[in-house]
C-alpha positions as CSV (number, residue, x, y, z in Angstrom):
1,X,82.9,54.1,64.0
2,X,85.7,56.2,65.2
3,X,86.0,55.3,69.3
4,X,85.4,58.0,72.1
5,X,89.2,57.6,72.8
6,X,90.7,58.0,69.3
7,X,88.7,61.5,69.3
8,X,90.7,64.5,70.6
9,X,90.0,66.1,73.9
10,X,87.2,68.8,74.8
11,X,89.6,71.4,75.9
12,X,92.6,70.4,72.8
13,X,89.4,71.3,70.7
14,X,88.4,74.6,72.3
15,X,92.1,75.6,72.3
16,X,92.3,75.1,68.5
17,X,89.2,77.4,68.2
18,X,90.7,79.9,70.2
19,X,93.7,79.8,67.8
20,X,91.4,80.0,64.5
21,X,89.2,82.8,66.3
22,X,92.5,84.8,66.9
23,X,93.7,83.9,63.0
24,X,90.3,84.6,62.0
25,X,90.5,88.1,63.7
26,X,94.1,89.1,62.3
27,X,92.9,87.8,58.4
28,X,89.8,90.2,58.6
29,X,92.1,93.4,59.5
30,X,94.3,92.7,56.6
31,X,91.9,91.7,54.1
32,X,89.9,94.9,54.8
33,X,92.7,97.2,54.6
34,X,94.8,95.6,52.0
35,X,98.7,94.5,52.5
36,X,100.7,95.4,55.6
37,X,104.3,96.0,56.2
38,X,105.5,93.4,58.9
39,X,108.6,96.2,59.6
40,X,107.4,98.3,62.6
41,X,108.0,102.1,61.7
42,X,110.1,103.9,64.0
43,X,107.7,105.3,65.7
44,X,106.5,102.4,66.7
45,X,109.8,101.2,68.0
46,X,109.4,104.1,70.2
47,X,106.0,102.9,71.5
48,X,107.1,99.9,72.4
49,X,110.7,101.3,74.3
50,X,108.2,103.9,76.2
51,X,105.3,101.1,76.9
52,X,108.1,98.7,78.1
53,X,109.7,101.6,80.5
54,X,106.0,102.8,81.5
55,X,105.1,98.7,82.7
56,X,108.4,98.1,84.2
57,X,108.2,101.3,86.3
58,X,104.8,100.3,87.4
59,X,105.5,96.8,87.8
60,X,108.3,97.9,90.2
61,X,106.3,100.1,92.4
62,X,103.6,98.2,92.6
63,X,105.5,95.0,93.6
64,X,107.4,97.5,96.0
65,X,104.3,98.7,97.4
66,X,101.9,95.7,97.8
67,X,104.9,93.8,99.4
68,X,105.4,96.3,102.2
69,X,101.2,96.4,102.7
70,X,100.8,92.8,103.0
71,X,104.0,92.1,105.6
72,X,102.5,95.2,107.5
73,X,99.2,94.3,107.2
74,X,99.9,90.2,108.1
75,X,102.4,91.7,111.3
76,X,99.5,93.5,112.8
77,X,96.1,91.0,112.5
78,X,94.3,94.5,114.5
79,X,94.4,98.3,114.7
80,X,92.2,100.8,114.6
81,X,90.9,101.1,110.8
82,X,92.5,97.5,109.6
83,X,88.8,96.7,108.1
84,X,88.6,100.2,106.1
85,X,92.1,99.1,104.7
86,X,91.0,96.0,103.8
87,X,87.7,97.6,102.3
88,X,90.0,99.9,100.5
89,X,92.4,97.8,99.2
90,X,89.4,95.0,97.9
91,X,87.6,97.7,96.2
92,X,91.0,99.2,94.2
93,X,91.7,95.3,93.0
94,X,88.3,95.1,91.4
95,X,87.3,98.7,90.3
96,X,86.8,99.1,87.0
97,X,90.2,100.8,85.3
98,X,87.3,103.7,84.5
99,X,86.5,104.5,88.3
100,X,90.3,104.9,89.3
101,X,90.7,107.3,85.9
102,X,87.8,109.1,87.9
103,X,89.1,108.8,91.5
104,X,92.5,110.3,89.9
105,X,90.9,113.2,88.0
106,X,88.5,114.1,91.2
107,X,91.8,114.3,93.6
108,X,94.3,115.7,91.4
109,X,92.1,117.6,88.3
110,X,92.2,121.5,87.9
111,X,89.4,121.6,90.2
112,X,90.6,118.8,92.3
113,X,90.5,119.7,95.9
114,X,94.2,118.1,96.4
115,X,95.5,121.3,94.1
116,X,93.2,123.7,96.1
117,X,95.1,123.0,98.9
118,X,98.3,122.5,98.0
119,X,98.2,126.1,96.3
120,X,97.1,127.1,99.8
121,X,100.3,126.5,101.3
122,X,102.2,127.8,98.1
123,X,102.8,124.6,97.1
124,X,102.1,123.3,93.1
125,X,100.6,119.8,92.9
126,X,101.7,118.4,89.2
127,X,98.6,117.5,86.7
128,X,98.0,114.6,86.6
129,X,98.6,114.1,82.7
130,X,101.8,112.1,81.8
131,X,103.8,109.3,82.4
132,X,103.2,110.1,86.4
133,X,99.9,109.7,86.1
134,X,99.8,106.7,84.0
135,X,102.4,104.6,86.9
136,X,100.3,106.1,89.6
137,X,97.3,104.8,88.2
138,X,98.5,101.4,87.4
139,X,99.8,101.6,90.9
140,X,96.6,102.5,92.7
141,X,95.6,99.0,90.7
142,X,98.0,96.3,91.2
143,X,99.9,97.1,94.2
144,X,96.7,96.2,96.1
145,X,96.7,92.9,94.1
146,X,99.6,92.3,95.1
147,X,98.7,92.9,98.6
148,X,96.0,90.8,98.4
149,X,97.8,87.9,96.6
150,X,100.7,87.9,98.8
151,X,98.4,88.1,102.4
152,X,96.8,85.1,101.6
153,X,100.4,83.7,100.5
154,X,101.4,84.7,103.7
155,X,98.5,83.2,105.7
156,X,99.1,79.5,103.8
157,X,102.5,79.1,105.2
158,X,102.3,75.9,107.2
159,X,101.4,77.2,110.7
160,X,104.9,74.9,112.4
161,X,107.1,77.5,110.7
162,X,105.9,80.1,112.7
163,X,106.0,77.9,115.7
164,X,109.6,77.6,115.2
165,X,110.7,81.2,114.3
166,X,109.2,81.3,117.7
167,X,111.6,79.0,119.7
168,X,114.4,80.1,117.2
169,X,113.6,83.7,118.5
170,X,113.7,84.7,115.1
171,X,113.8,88.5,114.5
172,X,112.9,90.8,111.6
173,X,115.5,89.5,109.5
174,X,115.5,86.1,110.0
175,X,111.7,86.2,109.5
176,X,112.1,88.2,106.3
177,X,115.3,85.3,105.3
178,X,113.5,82.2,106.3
179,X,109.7,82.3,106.4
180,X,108.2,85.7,104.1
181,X,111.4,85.5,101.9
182,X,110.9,82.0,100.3
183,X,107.0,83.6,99.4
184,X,108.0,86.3,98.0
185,X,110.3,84.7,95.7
186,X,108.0,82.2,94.8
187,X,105.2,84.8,93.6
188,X,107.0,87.5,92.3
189,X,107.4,86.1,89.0
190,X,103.6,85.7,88.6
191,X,103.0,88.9,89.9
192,X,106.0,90.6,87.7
193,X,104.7,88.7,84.6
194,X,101.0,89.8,85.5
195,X,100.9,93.1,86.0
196,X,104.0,94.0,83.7
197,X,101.6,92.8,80.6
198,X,98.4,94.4,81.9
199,X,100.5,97.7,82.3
200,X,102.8,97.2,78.6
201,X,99.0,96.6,77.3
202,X,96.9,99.4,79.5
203,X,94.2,101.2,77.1
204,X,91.8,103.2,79.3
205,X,94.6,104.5,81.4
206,X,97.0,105.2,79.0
207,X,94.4,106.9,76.7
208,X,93.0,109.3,79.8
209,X,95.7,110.4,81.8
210,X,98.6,109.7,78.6
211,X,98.8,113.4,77.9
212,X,100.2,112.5,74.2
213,X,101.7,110.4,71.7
214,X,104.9,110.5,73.7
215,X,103.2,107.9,76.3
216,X,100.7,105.4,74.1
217,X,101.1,102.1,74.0
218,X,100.4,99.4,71.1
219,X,97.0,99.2,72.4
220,X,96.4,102.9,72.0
221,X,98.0,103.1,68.6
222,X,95.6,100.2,67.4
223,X,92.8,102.2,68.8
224,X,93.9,105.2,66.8
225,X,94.9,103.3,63.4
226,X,90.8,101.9,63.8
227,X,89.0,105.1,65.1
228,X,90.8,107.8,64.0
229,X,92.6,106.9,60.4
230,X,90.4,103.4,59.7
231,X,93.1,101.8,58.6
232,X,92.2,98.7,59.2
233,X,95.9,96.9,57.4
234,X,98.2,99.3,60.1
235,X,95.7,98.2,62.6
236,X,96.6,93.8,62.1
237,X,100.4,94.7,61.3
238,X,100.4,96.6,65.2
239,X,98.3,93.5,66.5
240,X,100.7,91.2,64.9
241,X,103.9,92.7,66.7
242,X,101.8,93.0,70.0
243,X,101.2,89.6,70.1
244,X,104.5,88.7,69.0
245,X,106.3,91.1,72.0
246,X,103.5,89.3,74.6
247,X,104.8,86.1,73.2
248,X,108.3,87.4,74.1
249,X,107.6,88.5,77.3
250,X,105.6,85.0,78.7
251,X,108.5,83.2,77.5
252,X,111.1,85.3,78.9
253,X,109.1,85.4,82.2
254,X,108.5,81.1,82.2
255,X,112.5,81.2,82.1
256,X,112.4,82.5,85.6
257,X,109.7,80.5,86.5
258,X,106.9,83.1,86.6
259,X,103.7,81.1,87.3
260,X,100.2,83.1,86.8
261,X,99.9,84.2,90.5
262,X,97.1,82.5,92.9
263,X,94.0,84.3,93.2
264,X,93.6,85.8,96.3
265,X,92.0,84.2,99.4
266,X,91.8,85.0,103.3
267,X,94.1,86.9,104.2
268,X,93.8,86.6,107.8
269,X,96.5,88.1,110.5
270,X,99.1,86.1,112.1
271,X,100.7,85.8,115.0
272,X,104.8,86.1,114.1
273,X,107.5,86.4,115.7
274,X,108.2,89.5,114.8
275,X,105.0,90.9,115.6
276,X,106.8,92.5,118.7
277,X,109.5,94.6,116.9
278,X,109.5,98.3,117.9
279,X,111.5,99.6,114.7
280,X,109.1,97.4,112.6
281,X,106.0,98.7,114.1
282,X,107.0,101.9,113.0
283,X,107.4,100.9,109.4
284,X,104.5,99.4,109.1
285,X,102.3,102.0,110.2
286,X,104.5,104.4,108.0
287,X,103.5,101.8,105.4
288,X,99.7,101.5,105.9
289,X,99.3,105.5,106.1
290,X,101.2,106.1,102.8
291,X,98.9,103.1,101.5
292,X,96.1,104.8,102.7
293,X,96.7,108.5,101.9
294,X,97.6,107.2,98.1
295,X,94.3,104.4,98.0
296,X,91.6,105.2,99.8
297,X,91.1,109.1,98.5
298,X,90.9,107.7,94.7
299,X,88.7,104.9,95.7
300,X,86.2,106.8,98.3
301,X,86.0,109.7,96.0
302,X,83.2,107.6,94.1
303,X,81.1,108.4,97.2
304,X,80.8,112.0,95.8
305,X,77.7,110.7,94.0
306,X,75.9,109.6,96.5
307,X,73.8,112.7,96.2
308,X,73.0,112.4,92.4
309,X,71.9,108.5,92.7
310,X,68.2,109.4,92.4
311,X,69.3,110.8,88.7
312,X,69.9,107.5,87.8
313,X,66.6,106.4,87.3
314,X,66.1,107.6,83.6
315,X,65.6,105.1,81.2
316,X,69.4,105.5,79.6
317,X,71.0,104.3,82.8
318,X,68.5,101.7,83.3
319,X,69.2,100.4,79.6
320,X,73.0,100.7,80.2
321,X,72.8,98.3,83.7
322,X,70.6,95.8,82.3
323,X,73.1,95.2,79.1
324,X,76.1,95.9,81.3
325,X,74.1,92.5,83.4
326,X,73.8,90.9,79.9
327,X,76.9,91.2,78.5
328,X,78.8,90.5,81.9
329,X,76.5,86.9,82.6
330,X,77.6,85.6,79.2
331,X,81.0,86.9,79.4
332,X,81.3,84.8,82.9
333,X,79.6,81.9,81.3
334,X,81.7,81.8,78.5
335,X,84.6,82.1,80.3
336,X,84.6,79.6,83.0
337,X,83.4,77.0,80.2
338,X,86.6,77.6,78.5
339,X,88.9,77.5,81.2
340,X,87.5,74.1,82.4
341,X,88.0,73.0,79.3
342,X,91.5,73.9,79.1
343,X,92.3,72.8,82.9
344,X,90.8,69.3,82.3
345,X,92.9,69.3,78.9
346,X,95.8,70.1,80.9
347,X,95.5,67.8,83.4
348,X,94.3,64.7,80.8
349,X,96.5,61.9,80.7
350,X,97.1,58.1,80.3
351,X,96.2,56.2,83.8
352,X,95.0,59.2,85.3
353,X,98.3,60.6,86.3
354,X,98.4,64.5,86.4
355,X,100.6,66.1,83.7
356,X,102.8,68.9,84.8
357,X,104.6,69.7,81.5
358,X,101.2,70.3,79.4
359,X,99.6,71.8,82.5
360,X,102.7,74.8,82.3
361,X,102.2,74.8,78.9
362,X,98.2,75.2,79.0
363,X,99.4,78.0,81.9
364,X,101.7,79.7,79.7
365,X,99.0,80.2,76.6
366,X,96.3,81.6,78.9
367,X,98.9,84.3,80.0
368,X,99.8,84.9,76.8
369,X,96.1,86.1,76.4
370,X,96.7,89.2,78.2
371,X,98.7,90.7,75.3
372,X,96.7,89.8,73.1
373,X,95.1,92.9,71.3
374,X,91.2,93.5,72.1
375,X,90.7,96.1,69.6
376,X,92.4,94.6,66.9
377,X,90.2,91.5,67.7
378,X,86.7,92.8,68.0
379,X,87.5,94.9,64.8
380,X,88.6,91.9,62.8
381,X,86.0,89.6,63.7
382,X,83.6,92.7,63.1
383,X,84.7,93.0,59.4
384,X,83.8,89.3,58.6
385,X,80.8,89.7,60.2
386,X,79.6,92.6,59.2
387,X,77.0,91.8,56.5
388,X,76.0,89.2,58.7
389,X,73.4,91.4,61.1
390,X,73.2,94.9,62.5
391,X,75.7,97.0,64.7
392,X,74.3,96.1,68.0
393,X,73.2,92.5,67.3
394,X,76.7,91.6,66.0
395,X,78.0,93.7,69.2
396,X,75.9,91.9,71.7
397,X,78.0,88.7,70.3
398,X,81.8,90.7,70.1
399,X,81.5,92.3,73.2
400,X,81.0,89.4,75.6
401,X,83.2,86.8,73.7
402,X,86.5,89.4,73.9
403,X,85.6,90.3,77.6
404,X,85.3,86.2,78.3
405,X,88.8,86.0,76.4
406,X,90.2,88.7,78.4
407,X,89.0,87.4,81.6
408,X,90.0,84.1,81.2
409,X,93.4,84.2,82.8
410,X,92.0,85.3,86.2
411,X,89.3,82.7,85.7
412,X,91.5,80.0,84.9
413,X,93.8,80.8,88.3
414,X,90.6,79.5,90.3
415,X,89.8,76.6,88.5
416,X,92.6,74.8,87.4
417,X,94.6,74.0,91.3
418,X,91.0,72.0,92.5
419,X,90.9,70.0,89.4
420,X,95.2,69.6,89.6
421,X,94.5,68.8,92.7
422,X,91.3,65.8,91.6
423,X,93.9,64.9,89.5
424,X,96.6,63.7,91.6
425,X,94.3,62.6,94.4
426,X,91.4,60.4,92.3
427,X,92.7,60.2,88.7
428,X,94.4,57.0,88.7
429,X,91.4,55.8,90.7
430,X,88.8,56.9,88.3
431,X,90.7,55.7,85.2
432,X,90.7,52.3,86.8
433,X,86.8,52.7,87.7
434,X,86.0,53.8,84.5
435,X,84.6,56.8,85.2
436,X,84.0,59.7,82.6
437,X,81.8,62.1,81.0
438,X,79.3,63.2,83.4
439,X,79.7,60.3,85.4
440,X,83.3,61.7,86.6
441,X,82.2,65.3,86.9
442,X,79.2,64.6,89.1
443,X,81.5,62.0,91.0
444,X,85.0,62.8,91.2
445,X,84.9,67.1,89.7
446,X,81.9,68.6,91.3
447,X,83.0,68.4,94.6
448,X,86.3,70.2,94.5
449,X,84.6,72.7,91.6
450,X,81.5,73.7,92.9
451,X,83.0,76.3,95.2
452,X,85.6,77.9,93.2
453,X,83.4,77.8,90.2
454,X,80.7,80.2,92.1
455,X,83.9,82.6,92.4
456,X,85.5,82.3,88.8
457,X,81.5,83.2,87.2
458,X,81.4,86.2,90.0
459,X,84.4,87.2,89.6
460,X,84.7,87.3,85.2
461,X,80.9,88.8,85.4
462,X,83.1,91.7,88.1
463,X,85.5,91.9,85.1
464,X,83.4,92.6,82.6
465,X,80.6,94.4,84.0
466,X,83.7,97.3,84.7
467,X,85.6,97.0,81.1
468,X,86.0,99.8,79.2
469,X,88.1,98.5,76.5
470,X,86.8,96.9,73.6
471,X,83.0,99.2,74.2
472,X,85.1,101.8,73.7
473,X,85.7,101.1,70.3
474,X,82.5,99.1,69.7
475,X,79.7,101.0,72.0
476,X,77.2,103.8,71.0
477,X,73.8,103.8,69.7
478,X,71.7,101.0,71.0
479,X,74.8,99.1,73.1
480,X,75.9,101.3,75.6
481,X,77.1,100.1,78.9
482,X,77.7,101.3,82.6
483,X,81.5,102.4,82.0
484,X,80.7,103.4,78.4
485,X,78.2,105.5,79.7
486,X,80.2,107.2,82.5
487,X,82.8,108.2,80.3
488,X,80.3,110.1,78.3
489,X,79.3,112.0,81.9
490,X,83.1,112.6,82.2
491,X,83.7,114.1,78.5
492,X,80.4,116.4,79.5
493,X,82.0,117.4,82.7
494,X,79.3,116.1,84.3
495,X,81.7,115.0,87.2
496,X,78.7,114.4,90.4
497,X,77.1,111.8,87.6
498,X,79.8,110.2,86.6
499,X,80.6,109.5,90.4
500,X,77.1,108.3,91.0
501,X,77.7,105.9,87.7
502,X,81.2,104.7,89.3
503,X,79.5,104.6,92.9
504,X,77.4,101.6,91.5
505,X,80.2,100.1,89.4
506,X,82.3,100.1,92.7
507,X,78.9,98.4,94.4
508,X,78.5,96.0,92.1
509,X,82.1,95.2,91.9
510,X,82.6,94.5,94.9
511,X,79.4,92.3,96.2
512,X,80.7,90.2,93.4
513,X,84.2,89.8,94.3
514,X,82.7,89.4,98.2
515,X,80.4,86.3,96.8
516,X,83.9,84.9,95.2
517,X,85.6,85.3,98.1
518,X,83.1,83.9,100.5
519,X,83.2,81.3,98.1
């Protein structure tokens, strides 16, 4: 009989699956649609220049941005509307990418008040249709991440640093040298490698306010080959170089030392020594009105359907929440499963001792996921399943398995410091003890997991409960969700019930990401 330790670990073993599900995937696009050519057309070539130029421009901003909110907004601990910022900027980090389409299109649409009054004054507002609109959008979405990220960054410094930029009378600059500055370099990467892969992949965004072929990305022309031309062959040969440039990109960014970034925490004021500075008080509040002005109209415009919530007691939208609750528990389940198996499998070693190199690598592979490809997935494994059950039952598995791969990134961020941390504290100690198997997580695990665990399953089932990716390609009929279903309102022009739709999305979105936070 083969021992316990001769057999390969948990997490190696779900890592090899989610290599064969991904192989899997690819094989059933080309075997549906026959051979593909491996050479990208030039067209494509100009996808990926304008995708790359699109995600570096927002990456930019939005690092930019959500640096300058968080030093303001750590400077000044209080003043007058601090906790409507906050509210603000927690609600843009988890709104579904559907609701700030909406927010976007109720300020700056045709009809858009914003116009209106602009035009008032003489003035022309641009549409909101093009490559502006696409980096505004991404912006309105990651530069309060970053915010976020880099408060609670800010609020971990060790609290003698700030004692002794007090008796160094440190000003603005030394502060910025010596205390923020060593921060911000260390999570930039993370952040840069983070949102520069969400934005090089964006689909919703890109496909709403993209204006043309000019500004799609590989996501959008994988949604097109499959929707529009069903070719399923151009559809795994555009996958294949997606994955390839992620591939690129995570490597290029782990040469700089790009980390995924921490998941945000408190983000409490403190008291700096530069909280006195005249010249910076008046940046800062420049700082937090432009946030404001540019946030909290896209994100409050969902309270415009406040009025048409009692319309959402038909049976539709009641069918749409309870699978958007379905699809969004599994999802969650299925995705902290997998990244405790791949933080334990990082973290396995002889004696107990932590392992940093396969810990970076195991880091490195789950970023990589965010280029992967949803469409191209879902519609691959769709085509070897298809004889296998009907459109919605084969669905109600897709959906939630892509959404659990998608989400696993941020899930994995939560989970894998506490059990780093188990690691180096207890692991020698267990291996000596001999503790393993359930024996070692009710012991040593449970007490540094059982926390951040509540906040990785609220925070995926936020995730999913909001995507608007893969149903996009895979919804209608009998699986329709929330955001599926609020895009329908949009195309109809049904703009009040499409707020009402994203007013609950927003809801729900946030009490979730509350619950992780409190957790």
């Amino acid at each position: 009989m083969v021992g316990a330790a001769a057999l390969p670990h948990p997490g190696l073993i779900a890592a090899g699956l989610l290599a064969a599900l991904i192989m899997a995937a690819l094989a059933g696009l080309a075997s549906a649609g026959g051979t593909a050519t491996l050479m990208p057309s030039p067209y494509l070539w100009g996808v990926v220049r304008g995708a790359a130029w699109q995600a570096a421009m927002s990456t930019a901003l939005s690092l930019l941005l959500g640096t300058a909110m968080a030093l303001a907004l750590t400077r000044h601990a209080s003043f007058p509307g601090r906790r409507l910022l906050m509210a603000v900027i927690t609600a843009a980090t988890v709104a579904p990418t559907i609701v700030i389409i909406f927010g976007l299109v109720a300020m700056f649409g045709r009809s858009a008040p914003l116009p209106a009054l602009a035009a008032s004054f003489g003035l022309t507002v641009p549409a909101i249709y093009g490559l502006h609109g696409i980096v505004l959008a991404h912006v309105v979405m990651n530069a309060p991440l970053v915010a976020r990220v880099l408060m609670a960054a800010f609020a971990a410094m060790p609290a003698e640093q700030a004692r002794l930029g007090h008796m160094l009378r440190f000003g603005p600059l030394d502060c910025l040298r010596h205390l923020d500055g060593r921060v911000i370099r260390r999570e930039w990467p993370g952040l840069a490698a983070f949102i520069f892969l969400l934005c090089f992949t964006s689909f919703a965004v890109v496909l709403s306010l993209g204006g043309g072929p000019a500004n799609a990305t590989l996501e959008v022309a994988i949604y097109q080959a499959l929707k529009l031309d069903v070719d399923f062959a151009r559809a795994a040969s555009i996958a294949l170089l997606q994955i390839l440039l992620s591939l690129a990109f995570v490597l290029a960014f782990s040469a700089i030392g790009a980390h995924l970034p921490d998941a945000p925490g408190q983000t409490r004021g403190q008291l700096r020594p530069d909280a006195g500075s005249r010249p910076l008080f008046w940046l800062d509040s420049a700082v937090i009105i432009c946030a404001m002005l540019l946030i909290a109209p896209v994100v409050l415009s969902v309270l415009s359907g406040l009025g048409q919530l009692p319309s959402l007691l038909g049976a539709d939208v009641a069918r749409a929440a309870l699978t958007s609750a379905l699809l969004a528990a599994i999802a969650a389940a299925l995705a902290v499963l997998l990244a405790l198996l791949l933080a334990s499998a990082a973290e396995a070693a002889p004696l107990g001792r932590a392992s940093p190199g396969r810990a970076r690598l195991v880091e490195l592979a789950v970023l990589a996921l965010l280029g992967l490809p949803p469409f191209a997935l879902v519609t691959g494994l769709f085509v070897l399943l298809r004889g296998s059950g009907s459109l919605s039952g084969i669905g109600l598995v897709l959906v939630p398995l892509i959404n659990a791969l998608m989400a696993l990134p941020f899930v994995y961020r939560l989970l894998a410091p506490p059990l780093r941390q188990s690691a180096e504290r207890h692991g020698r100690l267990s291996a000596s003890l001999g503790l393993s198997g359930v024996a070692h997580l009710r012991i040593v695990a449970w007490p540094v997991l059982c926390r951040p665990l509540m906040a990785a399953l609220a925070l995926a089932a936020a995730l999913s409960m909001g995507d608007f990716g893969v149903i996009a390609l895979f919804g209608g009929g009998d699986l329709i969700t929330l955001p599926y279903l609020m895009a329908e309102r949009m195309g109809a022009y049904r703009l009040e019930e499409a707020g009402a739709i994203a007013l609950v999305l927003v809801t729900a979105a946030t009490a979730l990401t509350f619950l992780a936070d409190r957790a």
